[in-house]
C-alpha positions in Angstrom: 9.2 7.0 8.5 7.0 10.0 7.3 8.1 9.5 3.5 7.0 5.9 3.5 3.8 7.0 5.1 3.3 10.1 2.3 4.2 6.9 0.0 1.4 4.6 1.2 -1.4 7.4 1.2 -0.1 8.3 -2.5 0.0 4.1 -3.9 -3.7 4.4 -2.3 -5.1 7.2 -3.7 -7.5 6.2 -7.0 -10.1 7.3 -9.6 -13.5 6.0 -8.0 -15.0 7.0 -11.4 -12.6 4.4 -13.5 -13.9 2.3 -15.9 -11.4 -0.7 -14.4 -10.6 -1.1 -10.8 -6.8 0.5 -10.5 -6.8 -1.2 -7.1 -4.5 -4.3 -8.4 -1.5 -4.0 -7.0 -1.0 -6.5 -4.4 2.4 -5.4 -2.0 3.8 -6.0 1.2 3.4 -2.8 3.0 5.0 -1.8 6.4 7.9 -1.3 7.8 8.4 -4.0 10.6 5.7 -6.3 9.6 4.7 -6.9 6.1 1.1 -7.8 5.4 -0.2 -7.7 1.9 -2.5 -4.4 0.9 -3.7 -3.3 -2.7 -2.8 -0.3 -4.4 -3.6 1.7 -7.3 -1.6 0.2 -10.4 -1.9 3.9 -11.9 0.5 4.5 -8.2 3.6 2.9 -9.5 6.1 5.7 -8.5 4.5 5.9 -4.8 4.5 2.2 -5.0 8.3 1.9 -6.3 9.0 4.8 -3.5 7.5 2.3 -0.7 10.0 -0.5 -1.7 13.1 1.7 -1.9 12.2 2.9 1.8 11.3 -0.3 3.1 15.2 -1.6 1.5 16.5 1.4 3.1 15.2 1.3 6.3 15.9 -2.8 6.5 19.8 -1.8 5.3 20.0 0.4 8.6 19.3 -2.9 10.7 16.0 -1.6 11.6 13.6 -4.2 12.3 13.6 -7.1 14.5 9.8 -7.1 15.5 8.0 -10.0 16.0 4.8 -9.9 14.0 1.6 -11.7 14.2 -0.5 -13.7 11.4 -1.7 -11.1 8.5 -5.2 -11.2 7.6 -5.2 -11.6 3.8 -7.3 -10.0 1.1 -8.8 -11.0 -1.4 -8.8 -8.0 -4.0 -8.9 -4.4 -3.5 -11.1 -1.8 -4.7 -11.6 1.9 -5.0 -13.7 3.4 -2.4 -15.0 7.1 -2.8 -15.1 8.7 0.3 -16.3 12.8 -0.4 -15.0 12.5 -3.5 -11.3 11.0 -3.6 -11.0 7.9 -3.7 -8.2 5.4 -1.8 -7.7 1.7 -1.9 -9.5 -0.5 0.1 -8.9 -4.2 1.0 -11.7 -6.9 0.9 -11.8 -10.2 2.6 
């Protein structure tokens, strides 16, 4: 569970400074319930590294939760916070 979550903080992390938004990437994230999040398309390892957990830890039989309704976003973008930036969602 920690490696999916060093996974996530990576797929987020962006280049506030870009010239395009690198927050593209629209993926199911979570473990037990999967809503839809944007990540940073320069982030495809971490990304790739989510989905191979996420197979992994549904191949154990984990899961079973009942989930609610997702809100869904619209589009993502970079959001500097001191400096580094990380993937936001926007509805």
């Amino acid at each position: 569970m920690a490696k999916y979550g060093q996974a996530v903080a990576s797929a987020r992390q962006c280049d506030p400074l870009a010239d395009v938004n690198p927050c593209t990437v629209k993926v199911e994230w979570g473990l037990a319930c999967g809503c839809t999040t944007f990540m940073s398309a320069t982030q495809q390892t971490a990304i790739s590294q989510m989905a191979d957990i996420k197979k992994e830890w549904a191949a154990a039989g984990c899961g079973g939760a009942i989930c609610g309704p997702c809100q869904q976003p619209t589009s993502g973008l970079c959001d500097a916070d001191g400096g580094v930036g990380e993937c936001i969602d926007v509805y």
